[in-house]
BALOBA-1460 file (C-alpha; in Angstrom, 3 decimals):
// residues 136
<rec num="1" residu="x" x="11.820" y="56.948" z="-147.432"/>
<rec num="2" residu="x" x="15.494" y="57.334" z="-146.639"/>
<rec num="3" residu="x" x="15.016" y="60.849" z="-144.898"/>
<rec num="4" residu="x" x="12.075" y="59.305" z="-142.642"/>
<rec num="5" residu="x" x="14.777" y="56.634" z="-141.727"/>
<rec num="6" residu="x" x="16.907" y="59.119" z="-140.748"/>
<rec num="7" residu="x" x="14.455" y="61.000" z="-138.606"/>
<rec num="8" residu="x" x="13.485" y="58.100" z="-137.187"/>
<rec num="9" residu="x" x="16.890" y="57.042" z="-136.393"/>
<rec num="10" residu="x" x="17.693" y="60.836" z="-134.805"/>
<rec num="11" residu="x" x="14.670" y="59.783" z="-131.940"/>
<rec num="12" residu="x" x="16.212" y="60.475" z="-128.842"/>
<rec num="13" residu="x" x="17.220" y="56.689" z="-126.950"/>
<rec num="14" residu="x" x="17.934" y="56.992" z="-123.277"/>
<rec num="15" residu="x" x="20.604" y="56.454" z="-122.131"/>
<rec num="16" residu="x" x="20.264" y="53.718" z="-120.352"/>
<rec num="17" residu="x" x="18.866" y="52.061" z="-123.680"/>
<rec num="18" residu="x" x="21.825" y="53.624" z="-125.154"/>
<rec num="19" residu="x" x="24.220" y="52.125" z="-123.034"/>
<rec num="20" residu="x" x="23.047" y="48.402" z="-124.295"/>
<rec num="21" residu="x" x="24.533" y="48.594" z="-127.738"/>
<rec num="22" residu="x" x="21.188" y="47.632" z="-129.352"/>
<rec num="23" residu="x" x="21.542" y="46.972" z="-133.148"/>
<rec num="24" residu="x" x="17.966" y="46.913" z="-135.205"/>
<rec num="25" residu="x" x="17.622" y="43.763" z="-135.158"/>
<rec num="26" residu="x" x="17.123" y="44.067" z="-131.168"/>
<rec num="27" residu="x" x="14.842" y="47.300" z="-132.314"/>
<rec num="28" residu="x" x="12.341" y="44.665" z="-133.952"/>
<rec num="29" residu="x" x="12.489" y="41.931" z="-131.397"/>
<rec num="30" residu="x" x="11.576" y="44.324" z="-128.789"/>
<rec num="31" residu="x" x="8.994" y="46.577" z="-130.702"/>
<rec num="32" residu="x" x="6.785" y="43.371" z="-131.238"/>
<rec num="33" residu="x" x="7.384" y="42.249" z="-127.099"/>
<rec num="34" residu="x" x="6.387" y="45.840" z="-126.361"/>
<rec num="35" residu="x" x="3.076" y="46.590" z="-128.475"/>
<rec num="36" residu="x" x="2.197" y="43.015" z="-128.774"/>
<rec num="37" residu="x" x="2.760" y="41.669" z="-125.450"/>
<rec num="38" residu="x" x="5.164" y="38.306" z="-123.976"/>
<rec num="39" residu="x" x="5.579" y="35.390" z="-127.083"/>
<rec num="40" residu="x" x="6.970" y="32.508" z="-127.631"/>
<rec num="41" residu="x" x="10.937" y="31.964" z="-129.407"/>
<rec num="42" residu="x" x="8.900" y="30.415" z="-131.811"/>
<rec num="43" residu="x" x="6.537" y="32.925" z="-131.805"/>
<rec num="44" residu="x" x="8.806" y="35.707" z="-132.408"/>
<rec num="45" residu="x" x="10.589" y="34.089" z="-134.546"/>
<rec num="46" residu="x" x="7.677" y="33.565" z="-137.078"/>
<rec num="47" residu="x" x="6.925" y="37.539" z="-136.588"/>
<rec num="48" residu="x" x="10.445" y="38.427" z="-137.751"/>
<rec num="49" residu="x" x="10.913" y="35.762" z="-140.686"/>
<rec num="50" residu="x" x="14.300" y="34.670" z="-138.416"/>
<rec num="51" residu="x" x="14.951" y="30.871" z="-137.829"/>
<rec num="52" residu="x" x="13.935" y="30.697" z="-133.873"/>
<rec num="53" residu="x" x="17.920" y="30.016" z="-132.968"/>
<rec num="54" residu="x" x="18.465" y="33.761" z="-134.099"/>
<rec num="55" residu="x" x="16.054" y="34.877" z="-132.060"/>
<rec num="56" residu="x" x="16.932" y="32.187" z="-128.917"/>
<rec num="57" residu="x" x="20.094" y="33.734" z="-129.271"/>
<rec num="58" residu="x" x="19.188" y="37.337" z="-129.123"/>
<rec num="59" residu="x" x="16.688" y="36.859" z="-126.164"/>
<rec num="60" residu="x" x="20.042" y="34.983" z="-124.143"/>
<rec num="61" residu="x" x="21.937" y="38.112" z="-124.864"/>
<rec num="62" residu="x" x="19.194" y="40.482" z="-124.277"/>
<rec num="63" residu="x" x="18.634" y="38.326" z="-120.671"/>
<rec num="64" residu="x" x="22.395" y="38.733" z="-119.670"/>
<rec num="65" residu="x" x="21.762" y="42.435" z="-119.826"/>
<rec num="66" residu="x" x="18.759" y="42.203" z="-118.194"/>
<rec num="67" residu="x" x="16.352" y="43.466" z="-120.703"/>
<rec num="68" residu="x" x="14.701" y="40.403" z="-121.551"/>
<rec num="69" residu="x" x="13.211" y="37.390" z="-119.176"/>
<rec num="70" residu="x" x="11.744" y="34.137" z="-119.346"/>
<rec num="71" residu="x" x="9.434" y="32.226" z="-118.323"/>
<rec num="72" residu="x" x="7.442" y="29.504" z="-118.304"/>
<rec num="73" residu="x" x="4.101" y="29.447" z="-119.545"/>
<rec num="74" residu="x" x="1.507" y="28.784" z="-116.981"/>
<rec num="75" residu="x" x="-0.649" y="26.709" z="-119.637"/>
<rec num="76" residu="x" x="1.995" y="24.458" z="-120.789"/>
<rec num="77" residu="x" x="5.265" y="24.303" z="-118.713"/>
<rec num="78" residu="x" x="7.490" y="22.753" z="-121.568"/>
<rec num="79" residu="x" x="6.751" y="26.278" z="-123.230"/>
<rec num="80" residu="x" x="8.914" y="29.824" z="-122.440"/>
<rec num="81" residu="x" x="7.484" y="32.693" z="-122.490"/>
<rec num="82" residu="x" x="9.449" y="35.943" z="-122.886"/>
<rec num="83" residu="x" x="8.761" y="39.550" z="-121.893"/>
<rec num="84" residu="x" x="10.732" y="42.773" z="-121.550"/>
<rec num="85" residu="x" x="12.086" y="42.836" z="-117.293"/>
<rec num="86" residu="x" x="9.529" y="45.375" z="-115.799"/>
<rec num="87" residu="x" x="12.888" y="47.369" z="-114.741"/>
<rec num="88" residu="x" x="13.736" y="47.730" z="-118.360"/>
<rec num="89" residu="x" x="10.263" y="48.433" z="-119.512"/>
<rec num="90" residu="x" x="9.815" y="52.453" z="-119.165"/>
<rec num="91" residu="x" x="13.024" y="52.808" z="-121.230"/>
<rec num="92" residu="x" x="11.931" y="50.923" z="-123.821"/>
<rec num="93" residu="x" x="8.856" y="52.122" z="-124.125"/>
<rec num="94" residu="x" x="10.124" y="55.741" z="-123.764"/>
<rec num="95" residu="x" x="12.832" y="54.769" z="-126.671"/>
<rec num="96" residu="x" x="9.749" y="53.342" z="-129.088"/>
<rec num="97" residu="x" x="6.884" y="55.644" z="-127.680"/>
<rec num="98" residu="x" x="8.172" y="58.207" z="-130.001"/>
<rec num="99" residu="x" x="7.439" y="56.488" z="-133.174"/>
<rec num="100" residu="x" x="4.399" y="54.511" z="-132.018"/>
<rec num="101" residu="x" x="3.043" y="58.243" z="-131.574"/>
<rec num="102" residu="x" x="4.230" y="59.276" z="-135.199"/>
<rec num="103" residu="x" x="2.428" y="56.380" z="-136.821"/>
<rec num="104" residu="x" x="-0.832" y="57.439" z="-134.919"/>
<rec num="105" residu="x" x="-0.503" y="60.642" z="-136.112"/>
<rec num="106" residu="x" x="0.146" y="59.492" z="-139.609"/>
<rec num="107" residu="x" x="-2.568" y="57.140" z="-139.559"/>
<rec num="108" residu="x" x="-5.362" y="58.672" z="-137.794"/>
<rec num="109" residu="x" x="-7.143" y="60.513" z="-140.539"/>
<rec num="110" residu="x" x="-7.054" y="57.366" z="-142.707"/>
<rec num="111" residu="x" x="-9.925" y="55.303" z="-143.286"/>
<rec num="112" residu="x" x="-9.871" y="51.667" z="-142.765"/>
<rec num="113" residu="x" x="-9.478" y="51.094" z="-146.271"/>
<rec num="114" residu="x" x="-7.233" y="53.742" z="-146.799"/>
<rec num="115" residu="x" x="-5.090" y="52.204" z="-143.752"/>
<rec num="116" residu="x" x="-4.987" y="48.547" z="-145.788"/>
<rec num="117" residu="x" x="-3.988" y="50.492" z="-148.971"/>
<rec num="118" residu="x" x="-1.055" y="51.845" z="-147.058"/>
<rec num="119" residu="x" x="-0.010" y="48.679" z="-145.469"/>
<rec num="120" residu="x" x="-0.410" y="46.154" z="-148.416"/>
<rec num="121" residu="x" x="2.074" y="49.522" z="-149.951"/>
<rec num="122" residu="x" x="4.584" y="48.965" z="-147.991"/>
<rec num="123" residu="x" x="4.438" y="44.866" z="-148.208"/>
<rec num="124" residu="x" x="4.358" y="45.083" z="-151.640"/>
<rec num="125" residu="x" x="7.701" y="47.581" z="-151.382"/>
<rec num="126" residu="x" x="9.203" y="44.759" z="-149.218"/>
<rec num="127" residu="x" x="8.641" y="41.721" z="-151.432"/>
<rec num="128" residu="x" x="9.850" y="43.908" z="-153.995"/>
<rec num="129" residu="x" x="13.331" y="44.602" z="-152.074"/>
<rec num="130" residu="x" x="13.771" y="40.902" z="-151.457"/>
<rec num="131" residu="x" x="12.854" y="40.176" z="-155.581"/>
<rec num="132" residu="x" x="15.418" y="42.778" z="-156.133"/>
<rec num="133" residu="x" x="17.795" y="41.341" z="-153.957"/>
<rec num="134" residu="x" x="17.191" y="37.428" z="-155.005"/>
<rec num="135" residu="x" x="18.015" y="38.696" z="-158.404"/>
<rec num="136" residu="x" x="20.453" y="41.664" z="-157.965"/>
């Protein structure tokens, strides 16, 4: 696991991408607006298992730099809806194309089942980080 971290972490990032000062917890916020499409604050913030003022807070910084944008929801005006700026949005998909292509690879060959197995592995490798951690 830790030398597929590193690999992963070794994927070239433009420069442009490069030149934001991303940390991961930017990697994750704009991974899930990328594959999954514009969300919510609230949304997102569910996805992550962050309070929504952690992630309000990254999408303001991420809008100053002008990777992120609001707005409103055409359905419900109250709402905001975010979304990666279309200028932004080759970079970051050529930053996270990389590993999106990996997991295809990876993945592929599996069976549906065998694809669950290997996901509820992983979740079960999570919780068992945070148990660790809770009583560590």
């Amino acid at each position: 696991m830790p030398r597929m971290v590193g690999r992963a972490k070794r994927l070239p990032v433009p420069e442009r991408v490069r030149s934001l000062e991303l940390s991961p917890r930017h990697l994750s916020l704009l991974a899930l607006l990328l594959f999954d499409g514009p969300a919510t604050v609230n949304d997102l913030a569910a996805r992550l298992e962050v309070a929504p003022t952690t992630v309000s807070l990254m999408v303001g910084e991420l809008s100053r730099k002008h990777v992120l944008e609001r707005r409103e929801d055409d359905a419900d005006r109250r709402r905001r809806i975010v979304s990666i700026t279309a200028e932004m949005r080759p970079e970051i998909q050529d930053w996270l194309a990389g590993s999106a292509a990996a997991w295809r690879t990876a993945l592929a060959p599996l069976t549906p089942a065998e694809r669950r197995t290997f996901v509820d592995t992983l979740l079960t490798y999570e919780r068992a980080l945070d148990d660790q951690g809770a009583t560590g």
